[in-house]
C-alpha positions as CSV (number, residue, x, y, z in Angstrom):
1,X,-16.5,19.6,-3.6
2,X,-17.2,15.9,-3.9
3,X,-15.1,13.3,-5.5
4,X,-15.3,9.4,-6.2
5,X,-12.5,7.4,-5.1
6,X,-12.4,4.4,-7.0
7,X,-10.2,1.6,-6.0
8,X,-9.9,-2.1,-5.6
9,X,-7.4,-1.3,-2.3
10,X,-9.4,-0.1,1.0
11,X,-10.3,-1.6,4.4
12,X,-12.3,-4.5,5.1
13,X,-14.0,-6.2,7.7
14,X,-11.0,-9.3,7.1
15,X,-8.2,-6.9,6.5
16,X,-8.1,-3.4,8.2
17,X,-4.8,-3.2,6.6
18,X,-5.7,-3.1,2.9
19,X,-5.6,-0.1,1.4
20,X,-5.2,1.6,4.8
21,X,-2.8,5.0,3.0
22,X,-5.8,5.5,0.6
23,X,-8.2,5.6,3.6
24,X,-5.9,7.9,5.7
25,X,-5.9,10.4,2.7
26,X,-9.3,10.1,2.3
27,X,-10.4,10.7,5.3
28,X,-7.7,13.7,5.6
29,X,-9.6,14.9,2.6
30,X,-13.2,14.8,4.2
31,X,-12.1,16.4,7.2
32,X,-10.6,19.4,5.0
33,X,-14.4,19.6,4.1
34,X,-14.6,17.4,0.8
35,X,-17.6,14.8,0.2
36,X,-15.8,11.7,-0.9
37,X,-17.3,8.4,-1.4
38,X,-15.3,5.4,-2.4
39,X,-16.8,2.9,-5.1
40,X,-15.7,-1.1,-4.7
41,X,-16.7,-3.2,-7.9
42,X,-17.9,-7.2,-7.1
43,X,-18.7,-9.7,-8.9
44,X,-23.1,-9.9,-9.1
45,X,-24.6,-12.7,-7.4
46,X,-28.4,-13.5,-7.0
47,X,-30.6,-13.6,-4.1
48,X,-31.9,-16.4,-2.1
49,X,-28.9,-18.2,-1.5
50,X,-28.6,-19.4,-5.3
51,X,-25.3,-17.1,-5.0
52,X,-23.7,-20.6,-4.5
53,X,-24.4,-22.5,-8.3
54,X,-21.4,-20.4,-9.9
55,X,-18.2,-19.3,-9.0
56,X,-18.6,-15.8,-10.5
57,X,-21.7,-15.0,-8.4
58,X,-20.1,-17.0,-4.8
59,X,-16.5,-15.0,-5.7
60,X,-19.4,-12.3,-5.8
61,X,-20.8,-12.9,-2.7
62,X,-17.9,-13.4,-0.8
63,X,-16.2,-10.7,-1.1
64,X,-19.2,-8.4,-0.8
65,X,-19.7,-9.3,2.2
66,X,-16.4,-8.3,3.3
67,X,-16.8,-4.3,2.4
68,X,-17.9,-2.2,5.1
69,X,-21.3,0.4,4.3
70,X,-18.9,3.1,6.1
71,X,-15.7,3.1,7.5
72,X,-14.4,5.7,10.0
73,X,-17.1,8.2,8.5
74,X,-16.5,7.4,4.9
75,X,-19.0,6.3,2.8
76,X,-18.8,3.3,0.9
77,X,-20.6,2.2,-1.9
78,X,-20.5,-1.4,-3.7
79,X,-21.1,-1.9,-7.4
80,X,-21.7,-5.1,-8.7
81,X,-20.7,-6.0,-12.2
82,X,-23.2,-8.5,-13.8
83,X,-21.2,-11.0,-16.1
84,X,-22.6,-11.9,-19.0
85,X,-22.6,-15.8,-19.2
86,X,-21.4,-17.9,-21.6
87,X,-18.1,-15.8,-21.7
88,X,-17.5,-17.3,-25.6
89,X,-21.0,-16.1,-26.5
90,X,-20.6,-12.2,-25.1
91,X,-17.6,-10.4,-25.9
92,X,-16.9,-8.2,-23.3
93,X,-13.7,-7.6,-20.8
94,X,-13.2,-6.8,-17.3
95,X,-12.5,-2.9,-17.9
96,X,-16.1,-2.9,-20.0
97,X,-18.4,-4.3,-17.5
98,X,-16.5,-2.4,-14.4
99,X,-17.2,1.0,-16.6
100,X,-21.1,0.3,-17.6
101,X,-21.6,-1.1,-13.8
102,X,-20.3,2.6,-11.9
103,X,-21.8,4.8,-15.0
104,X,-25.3,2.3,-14.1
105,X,-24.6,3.0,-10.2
106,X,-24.0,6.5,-10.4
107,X,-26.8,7.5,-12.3
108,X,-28.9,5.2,-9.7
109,X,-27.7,6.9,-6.9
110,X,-28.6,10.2,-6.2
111,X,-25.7,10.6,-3.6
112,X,-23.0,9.9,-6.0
113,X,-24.0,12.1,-8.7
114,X,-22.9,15.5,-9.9
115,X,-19.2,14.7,-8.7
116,X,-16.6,17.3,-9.1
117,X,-13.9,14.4,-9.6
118,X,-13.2,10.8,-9.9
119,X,-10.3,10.1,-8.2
120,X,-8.6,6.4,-9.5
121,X,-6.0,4.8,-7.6
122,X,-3.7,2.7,-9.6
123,X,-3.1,3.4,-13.5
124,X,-3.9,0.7,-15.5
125,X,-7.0,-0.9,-13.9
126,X,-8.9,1.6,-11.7
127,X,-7.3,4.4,-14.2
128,X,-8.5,2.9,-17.4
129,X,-11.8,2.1,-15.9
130,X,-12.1,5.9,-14.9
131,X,-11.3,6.9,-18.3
132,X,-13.4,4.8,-19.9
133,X,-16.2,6.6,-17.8
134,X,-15.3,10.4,-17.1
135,X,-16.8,12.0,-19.9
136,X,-20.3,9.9,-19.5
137,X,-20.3,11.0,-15.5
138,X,-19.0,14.5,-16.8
139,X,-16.3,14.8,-14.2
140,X,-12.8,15.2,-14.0
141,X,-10.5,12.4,-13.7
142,X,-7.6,12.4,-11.3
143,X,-5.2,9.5,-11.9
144,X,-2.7,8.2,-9.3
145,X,0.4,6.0,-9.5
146,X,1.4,3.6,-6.3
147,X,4.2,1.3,-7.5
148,X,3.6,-1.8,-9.3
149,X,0.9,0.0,-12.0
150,X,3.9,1.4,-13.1
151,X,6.9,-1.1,-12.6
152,X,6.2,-4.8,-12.5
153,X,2.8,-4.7,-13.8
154,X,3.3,-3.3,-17.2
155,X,6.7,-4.9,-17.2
156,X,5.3,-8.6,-16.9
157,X,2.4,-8.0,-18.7
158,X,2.7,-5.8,-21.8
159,X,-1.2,-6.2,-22.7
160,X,-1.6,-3.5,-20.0
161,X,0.6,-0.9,-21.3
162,X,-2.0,0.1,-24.1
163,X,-4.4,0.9,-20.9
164,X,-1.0,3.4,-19.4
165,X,-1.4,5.4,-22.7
166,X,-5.1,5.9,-22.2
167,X,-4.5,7.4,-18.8
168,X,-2.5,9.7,-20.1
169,X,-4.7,10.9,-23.0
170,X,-7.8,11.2,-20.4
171,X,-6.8,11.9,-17.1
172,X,-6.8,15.9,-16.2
173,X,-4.1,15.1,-13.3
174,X,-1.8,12.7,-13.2
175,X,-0.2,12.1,-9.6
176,X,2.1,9.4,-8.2
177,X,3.1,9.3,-4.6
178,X,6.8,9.5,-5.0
179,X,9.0,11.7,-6.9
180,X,11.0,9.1,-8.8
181,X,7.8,7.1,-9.3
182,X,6.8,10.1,-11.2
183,X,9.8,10.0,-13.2
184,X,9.0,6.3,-13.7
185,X,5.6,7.1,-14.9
186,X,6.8,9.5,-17.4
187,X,9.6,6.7,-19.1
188,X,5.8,5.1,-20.5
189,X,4.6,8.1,-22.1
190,X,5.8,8.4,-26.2
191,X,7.9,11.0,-27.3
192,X,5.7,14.2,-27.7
193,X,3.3,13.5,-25.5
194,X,5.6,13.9,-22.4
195,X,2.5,15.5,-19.7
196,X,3.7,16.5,-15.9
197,X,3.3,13.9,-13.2
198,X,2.7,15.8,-10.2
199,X,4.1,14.4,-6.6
200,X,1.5,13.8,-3.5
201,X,2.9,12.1,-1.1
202,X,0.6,10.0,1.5
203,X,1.6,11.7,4.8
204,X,2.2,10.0,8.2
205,X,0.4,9.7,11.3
206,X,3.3,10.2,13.5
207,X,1.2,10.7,16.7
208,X,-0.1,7.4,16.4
209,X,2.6,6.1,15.3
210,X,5.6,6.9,17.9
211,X,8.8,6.2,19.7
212,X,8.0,4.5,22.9
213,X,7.7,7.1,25.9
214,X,9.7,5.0,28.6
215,X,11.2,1.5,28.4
216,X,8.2,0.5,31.4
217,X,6.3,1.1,27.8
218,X,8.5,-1.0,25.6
219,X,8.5,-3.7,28.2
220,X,4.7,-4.2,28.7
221,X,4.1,-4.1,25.1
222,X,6.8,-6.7,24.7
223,X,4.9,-8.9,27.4
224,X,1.8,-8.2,25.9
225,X,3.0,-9.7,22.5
226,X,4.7,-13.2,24.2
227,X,8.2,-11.3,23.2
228,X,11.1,-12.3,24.7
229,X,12.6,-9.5,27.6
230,X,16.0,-9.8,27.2
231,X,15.9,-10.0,23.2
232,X,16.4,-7.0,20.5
233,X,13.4,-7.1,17.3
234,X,13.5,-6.2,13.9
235,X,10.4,-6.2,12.1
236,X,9.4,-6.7,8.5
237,X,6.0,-5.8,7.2
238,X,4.9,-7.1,3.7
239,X,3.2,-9.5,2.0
240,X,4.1,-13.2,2.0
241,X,5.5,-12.7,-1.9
242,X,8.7,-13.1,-3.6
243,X,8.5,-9.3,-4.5
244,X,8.8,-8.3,-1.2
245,X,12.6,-10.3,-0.8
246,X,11.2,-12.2,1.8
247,X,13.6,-15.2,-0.1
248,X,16.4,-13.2,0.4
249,X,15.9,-11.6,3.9
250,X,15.6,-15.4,5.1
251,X,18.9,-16.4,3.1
252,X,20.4,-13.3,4.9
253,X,19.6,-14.3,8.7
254,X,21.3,-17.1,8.0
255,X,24.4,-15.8,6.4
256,X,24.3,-13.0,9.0
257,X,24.6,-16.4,11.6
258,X,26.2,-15.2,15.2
259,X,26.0,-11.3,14.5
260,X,22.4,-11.9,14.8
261,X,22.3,-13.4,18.3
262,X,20.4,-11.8,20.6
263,X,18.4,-10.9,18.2
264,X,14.8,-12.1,16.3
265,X,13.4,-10.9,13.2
266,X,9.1,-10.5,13.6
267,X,7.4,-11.5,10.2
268,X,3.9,-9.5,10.0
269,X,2.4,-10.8,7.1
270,X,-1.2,-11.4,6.5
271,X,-2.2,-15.4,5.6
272,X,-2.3,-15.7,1.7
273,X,-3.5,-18.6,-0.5
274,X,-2.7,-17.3,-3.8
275,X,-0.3,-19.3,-5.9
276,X,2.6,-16.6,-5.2
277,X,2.5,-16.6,-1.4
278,X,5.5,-17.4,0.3
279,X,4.9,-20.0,3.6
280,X,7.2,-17.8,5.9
281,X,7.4,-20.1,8.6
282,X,8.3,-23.3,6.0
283,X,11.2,-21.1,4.5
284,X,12.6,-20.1,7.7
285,X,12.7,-23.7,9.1
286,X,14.1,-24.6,5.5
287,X,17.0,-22.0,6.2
288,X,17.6,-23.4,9.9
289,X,16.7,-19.8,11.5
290,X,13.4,-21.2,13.0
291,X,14.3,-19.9,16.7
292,X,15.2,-16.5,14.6
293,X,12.4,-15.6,13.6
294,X,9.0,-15.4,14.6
295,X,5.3,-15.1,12.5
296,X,3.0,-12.7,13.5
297,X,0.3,-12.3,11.0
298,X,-1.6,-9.6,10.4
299,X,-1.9,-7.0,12.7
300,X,-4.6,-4.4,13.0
301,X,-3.6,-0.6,11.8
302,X,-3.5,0.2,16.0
303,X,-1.8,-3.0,17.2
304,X,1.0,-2.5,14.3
305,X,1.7,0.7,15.8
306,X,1.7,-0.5,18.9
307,X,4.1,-3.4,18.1
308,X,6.5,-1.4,16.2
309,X,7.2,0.5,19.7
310,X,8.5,-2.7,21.0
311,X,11.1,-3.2,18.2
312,X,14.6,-2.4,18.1
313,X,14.9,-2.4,14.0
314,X,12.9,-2.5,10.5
315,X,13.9,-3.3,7.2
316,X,12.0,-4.1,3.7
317,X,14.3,-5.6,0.9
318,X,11.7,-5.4,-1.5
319,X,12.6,-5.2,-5.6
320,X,9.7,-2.5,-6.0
321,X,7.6,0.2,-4.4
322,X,6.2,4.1,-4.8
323,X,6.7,4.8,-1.3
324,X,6.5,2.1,1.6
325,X,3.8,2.9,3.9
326,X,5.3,0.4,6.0
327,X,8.6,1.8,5.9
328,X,7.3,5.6,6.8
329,X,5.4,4.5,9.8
330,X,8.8,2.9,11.2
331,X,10.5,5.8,11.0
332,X,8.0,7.3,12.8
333,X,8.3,5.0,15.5
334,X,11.9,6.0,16.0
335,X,13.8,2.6,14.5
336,X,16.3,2.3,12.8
337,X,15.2,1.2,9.2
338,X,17.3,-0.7,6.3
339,X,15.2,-0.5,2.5
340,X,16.3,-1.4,-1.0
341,X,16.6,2.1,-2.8
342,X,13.5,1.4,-5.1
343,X,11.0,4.0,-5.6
344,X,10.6,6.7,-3.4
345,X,12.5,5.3,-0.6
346,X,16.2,7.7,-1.1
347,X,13.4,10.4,-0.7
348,X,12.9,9.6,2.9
349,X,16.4,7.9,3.4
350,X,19.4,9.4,3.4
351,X,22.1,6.3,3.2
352,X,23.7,6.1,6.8
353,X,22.2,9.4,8.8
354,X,18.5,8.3,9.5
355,X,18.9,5.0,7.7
356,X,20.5,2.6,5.5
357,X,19.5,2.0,1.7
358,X,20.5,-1.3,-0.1
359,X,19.9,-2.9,-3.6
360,X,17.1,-5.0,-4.5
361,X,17.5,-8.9,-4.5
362,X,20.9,-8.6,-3.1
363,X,21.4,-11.5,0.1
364,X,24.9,-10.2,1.0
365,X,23.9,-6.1,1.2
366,X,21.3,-7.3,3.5
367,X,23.0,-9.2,5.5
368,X,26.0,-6.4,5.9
369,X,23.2,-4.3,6.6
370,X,21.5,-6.6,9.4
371,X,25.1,-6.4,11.0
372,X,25.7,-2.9,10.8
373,X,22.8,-2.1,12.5
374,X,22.7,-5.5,15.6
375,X,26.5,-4.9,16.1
376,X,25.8,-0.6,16.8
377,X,23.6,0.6,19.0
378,X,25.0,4.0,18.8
379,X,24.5,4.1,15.1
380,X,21.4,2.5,14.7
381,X,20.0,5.0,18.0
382,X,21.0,8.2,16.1
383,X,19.4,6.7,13.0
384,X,16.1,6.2,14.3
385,X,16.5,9.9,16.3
386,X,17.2,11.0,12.6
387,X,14.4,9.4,11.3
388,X,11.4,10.1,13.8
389,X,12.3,13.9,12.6
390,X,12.4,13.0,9.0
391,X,8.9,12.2,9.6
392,X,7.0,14.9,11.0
393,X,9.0,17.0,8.9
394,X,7.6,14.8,6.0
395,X,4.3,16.0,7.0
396,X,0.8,14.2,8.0
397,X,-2.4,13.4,6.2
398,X,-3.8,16.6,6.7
399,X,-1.1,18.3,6.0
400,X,-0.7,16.4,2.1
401,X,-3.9,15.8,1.9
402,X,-4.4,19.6,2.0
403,X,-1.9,19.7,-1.3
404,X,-3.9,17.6,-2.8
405,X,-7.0,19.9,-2.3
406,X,-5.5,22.6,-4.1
407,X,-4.3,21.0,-7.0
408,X,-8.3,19.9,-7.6
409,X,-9.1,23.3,-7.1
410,X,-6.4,24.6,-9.4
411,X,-6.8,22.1,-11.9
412,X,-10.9,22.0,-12.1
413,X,-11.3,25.7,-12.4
């Protein structure tokens, strides 16, 4: 079988990170014997440094250069999208030149052709574009939903919602990775045209990511990072953006005030310049927690595991998700985890027995929570016990990516 991931999420040579649960099930899938090749769409540029007379062709260049040709044995293909110039003079959208561009590098590219599936990740971009393009590669289209493709993107932007409908119509499966996401996904479709959303989850690696085998472990680790011996961690892991409740995590360390001593929260958040990132350390030294708190940045896939081992705690207030990859991979590692009950996260959680579930945007649930879990040890050490077995019994890679398999087998027959 061989199927083309497209995407606008997956590992690059500036962030490992990005992407990194589509990767994992990709390469889960390869290793259960499918050919997959993931597309990336960029901006065309021309040769011989001239790249650098327009902004389309240097945003181009730019970010081509970041995509890796493979990546952990999956192949990666780039497919630049030539933009017609002046825009007023050619009417023509994003979705219409991303389709003609894969259709043009498919039929270019002996490898890529006479795929089984095309295999979108998010609804209403990578989806549309995929439908827009099925019947011309004369595959079938697999459509998944993640999180925001279904809640704030189509909430904030109702132009997009058209593009929701026309997933539905074309898509042979449609998939979201968390039950209630799929729920969610259904709310969008019109009355008589209700279709099944079927559930894959992402997996876990729970071998790489683990509890610490001794506290010799925990302490070189902690040494290794400049952490402080003595002191307890909780860790967030998000981007620097107001969805995330980074605002209201900040507010809570400082309501929380002496039931946080001893304790410091880690911020791992990669360096953003868009006009919604959140200047972590500013906002803490706003709220008077600067000796709280401390910025990491972003971490590699194998360092984050490595520095969740030396943490005591983890918690993600965020207002949406499908299904935290961050969050999973903590519980893996055995800590004690507080998230806002959005998406899938009560299907991984249950409230007080291998972790605590809040409401969104809420500064005083958070910061009951914080205390619950810095002023227990008992509690929050049977939680993360709790949760460590959640996990495996949740079920790696493999293991969904597998589930996955059948349902292309079952549905392209």
């Amino acid at each position: 079988m061989k199927v083309l991931i497209l995407t606008g999420n997956y590992p690059n040579k500036k962030a490992l990170n990005n992407g990194i649960f589509i990767h994992q099930q990709v390469k889960a899938l390869q290793q259960l014997g499918v050919e997959c090749m993931v597309l990336l769409l960029h901006n065309w540029y021309p040769p011989l440094g001239l790249h650098k007379y327009h902004t389309y062709w240097r945003d181009g260049y730019n970010l081509h250069k970041t995509f890796f040709e493979e990546y952990e044995g999956v192949k990666i293909y780039n497919v630049p999208m030539f933009v017609k110039m002046p825009g007023r003079l050619f009417n023509e959208n994003y979705y219409d030149r991303a389709a003609r561009s894969i259709i043009k590098k498919v039929k270019n590219t002996p490898a890529l052709q006479n795929a089984d599936w095309l295999y979108a990740h998010f609804l209403t971009d990578n989806g549309y574009i995929a439908g827009k393009i099925k019947d011309q590669l004369n595959v079938k289209l697999a459509a998944i939903a993640r999180g925001d493709d279904i809640h704030a993107w189509p909430e904030h932007n109702p132009a997009l919602r058209p593009n929701l409908a026309y997933v539905f119509e074309k898509a042979d499966l449609l998939l979201a990775n968390s039950r209630n996401l799929g729920i969610d996904t259904r709310k969008w479709m019109l009355p008589g045209n209700i279709r099944e959303v079927t559930t894959v989850y992402n997996g876990i690696d729970y071998t790489t990511f683990r509890p610490p085998q001794s506290k010799e472990e925990k302490a070189i680790i902690k040494a290794k990072y400049k952490l402080t011996a003595r002191l307890k961690y909780m860790i967030c892991v998000a981007t620097p953006v107001a969805l995330k409740g980074w605002n209201e995590l900040l507010m809570a360390i400082r309501e929380t005030g002496a039931k946080f001593e001893g304790w410091q929260l880690l911020m791992v958040a990669p360096l953003r310049t868009n006009n919604d990132a959140i200047n972590l350390q500013q906002e803490a030294d706003k709220h008077g927690i600067t000796e709280k708190v401390k910025y990491i940045g972003a971490l590699s896939p194998a360092d984050l595991a490595e520095l969740l081992r030396a943490c005591d705690a983890f918690i993600l207030p965020s207002y949406d998700e499908g299904m935290a990859n961050s969050l999973l991979e903590a519980m893996a590692t055995g800590l004690a985890c507080i998230a806002t009950e959005v998406g899938g996260h009560n299907e991984v959680i249950e409230n007080e027995v291998n972790g605590l579930l809040i409401p969104p945007r809420s500064v005083n649930s958070i910061s009951a929570a914080i205390e619950k879990i810095t002023c227990n040890d008992e509690l929050s050490n049977n939680m993360g016990l709790k949760a460590r077995a959640r996990m495996v019994a949740f079920g790696n890679y493999q293991l969904n990516a597998g589930k996955l398999l059948e349902l292309f087998k079952k549905t392209g027959s």
